[in-house]
LOBAZA-373113 format. One line per 5 residues: for each residue x, y, z of N, C-alpha, C. Coordinates in pm, 1 decimal. Example, Ala and Ser with C-alpha at 12.3 -4.5 7.8 and 13.67 -1.06 7.14 Angstrom:
<sites>
1319.0,-569.0,780.0,1230.0,-450.0,780.0,1320.0,-330.0,780.0 ~ 1285.0,-225.0,708.0,1367.0,-106.0,714.0,1290.0,3.0,787.0
</sites>
This chain:
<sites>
10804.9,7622.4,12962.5,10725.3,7592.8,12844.6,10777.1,7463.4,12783.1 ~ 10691.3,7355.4,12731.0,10709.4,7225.1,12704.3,10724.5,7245.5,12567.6 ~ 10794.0,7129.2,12473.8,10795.2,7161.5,12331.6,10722.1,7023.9,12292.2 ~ 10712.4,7011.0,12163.5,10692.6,6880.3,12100.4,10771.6,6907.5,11971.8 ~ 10793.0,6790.3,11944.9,10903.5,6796.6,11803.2,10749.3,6712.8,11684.5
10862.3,6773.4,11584.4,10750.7,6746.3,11488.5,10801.2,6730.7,11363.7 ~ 10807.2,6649.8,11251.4,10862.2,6684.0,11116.2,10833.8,6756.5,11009.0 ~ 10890.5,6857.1,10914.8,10825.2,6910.6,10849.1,10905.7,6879.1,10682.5 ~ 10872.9,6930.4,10586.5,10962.1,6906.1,10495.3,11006.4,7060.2,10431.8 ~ 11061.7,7096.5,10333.5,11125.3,7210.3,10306.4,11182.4,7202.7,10164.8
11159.1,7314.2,10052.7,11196.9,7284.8,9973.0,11404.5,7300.6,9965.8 ~ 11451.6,7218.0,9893.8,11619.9,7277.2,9975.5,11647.9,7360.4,9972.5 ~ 11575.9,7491.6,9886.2,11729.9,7626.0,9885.6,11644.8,7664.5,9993.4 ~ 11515.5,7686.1,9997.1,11441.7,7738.9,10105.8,11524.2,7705.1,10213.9 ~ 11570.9,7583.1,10298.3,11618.8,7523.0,10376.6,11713.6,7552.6,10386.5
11794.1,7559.7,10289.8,11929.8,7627.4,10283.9,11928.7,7758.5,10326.9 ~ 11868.3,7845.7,10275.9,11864.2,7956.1,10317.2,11786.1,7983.1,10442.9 ~ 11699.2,7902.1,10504.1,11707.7,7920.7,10643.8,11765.0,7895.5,10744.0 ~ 11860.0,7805.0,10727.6,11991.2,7722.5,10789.7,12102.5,7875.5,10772.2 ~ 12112.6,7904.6,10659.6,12187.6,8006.4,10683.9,12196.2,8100.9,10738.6
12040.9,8184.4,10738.8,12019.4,8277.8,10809.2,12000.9,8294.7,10944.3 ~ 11988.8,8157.3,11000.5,11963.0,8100.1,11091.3,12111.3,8110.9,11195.5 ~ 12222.0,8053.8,11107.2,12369.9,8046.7,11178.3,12399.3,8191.8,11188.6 ~ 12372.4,8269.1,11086.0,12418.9,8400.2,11103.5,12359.0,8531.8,11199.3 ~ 12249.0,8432.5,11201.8,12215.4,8525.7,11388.2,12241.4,8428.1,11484.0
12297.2,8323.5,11479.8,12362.9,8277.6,11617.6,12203.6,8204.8,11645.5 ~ 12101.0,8141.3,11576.3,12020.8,8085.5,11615.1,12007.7,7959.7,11600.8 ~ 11939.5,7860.2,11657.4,11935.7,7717.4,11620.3,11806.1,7732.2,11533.3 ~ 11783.7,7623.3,11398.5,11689.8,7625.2,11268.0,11555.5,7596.0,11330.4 ~ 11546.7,7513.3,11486.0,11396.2,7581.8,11537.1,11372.6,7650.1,11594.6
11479.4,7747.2,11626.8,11432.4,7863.0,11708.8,11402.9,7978.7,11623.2 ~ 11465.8,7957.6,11515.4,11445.4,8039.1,11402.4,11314.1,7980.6,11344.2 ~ 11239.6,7877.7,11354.2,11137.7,7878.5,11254.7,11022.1,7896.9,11413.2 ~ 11032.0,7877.3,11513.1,10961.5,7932.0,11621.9,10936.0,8073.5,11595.3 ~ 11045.0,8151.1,11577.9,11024.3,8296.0,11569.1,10914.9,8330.4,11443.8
10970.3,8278.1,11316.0,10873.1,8314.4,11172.3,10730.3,8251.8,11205.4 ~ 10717.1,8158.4,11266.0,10579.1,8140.7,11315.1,10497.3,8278.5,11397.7 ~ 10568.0,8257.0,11504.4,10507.1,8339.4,11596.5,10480.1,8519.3,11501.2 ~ 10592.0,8572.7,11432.4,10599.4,8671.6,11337.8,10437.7,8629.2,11266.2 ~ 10428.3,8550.9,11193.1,10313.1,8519.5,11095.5,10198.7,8504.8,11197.0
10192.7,8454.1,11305.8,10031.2,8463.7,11372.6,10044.5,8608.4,11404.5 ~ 10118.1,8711.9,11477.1,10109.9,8827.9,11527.2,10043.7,8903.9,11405.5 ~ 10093.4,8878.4,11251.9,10057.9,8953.7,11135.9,9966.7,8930.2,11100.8 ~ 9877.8,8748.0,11100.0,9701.3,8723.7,11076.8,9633.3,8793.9,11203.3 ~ 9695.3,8810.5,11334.7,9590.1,8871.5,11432.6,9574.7,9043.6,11412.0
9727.3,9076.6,11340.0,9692.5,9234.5,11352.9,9613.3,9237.9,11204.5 ~ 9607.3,9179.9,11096.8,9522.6,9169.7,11023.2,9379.8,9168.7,11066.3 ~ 9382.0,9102.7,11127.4,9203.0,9070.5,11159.9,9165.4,9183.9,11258.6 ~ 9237.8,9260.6,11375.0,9187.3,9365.0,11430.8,9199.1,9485.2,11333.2 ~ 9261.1,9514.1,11227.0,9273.2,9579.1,11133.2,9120.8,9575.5,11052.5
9108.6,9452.2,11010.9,9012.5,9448.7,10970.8,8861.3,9469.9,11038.2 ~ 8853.9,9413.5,11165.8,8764.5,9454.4,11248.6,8701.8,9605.1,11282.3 ~ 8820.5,9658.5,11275.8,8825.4,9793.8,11311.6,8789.3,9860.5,11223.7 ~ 8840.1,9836.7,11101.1,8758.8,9883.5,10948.9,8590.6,9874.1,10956.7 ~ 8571.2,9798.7,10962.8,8391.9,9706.5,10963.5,8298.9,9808.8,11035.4
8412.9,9833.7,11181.0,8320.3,9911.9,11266.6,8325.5,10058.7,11237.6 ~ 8456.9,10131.7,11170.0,8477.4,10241.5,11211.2,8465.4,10335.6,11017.9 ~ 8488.3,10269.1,10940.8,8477.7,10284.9,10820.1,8677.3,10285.8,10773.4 ~ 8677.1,10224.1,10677.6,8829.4,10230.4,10558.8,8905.0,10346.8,10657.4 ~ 9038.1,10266.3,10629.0,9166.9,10386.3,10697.5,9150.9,10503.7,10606.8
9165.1,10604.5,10587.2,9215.4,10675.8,10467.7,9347.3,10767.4,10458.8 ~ 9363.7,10779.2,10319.7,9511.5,10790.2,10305.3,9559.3,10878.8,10404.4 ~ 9493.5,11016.5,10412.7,9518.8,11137.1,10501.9,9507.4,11075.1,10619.7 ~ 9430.4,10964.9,10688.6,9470.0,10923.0,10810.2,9646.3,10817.0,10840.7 ~ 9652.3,10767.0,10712.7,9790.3,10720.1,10674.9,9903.9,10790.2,10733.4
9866.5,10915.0,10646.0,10001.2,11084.0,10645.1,10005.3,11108.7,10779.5 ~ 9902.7,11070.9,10865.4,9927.0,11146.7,10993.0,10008.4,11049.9,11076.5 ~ 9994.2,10903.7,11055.0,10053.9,10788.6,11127.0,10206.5,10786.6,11113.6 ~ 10256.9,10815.2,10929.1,10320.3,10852.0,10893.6,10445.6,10954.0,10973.9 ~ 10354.4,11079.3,10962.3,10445.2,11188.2,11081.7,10435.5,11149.8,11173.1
10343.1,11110.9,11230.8,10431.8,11088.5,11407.7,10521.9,11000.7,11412.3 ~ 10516.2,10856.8,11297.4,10614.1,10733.6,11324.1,10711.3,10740.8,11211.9 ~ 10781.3,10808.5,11193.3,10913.5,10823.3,11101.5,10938.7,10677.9,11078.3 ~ 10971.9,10622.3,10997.9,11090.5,10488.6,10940.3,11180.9,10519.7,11079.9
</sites>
């Protein structure tokens, strides 16, 4: 897989604090902002099949929640 570099800007503590969090998993600051990307498209796509699925099938409801709930413990 090919990369391209690119500049971005950052406010500093933001930066700071991704630099940090970044060293403390042993990651380099674009592999760490590779990851929060990829995290944020996975969360607009499961959004949108979420939503899709709503459209077609009608609103989750809570009691369908409780049941997702019990089978998937925290």
């Amino acid at each position: 897989m090919g990369v391209e570099k690119f500049a971005i800007s950052f406010p500093p503590d933001l930066l700071a604090d991704v630099r940090a969090d970044a060293e403390a998993h042993g990651e380099s600051v674009s592999g760490w902002l590779v990851d929060a990307a990829s995290r944020k498209l996975r969360s607009v796509a499961a959004r949108a099949a979420l939503e899709a699925f709503e459209a077609e099938h009608g609103e989750i409801t809570e009691a369908e929640m409780e049941e997702v709930r019990a089978r998937w413990p925290d």
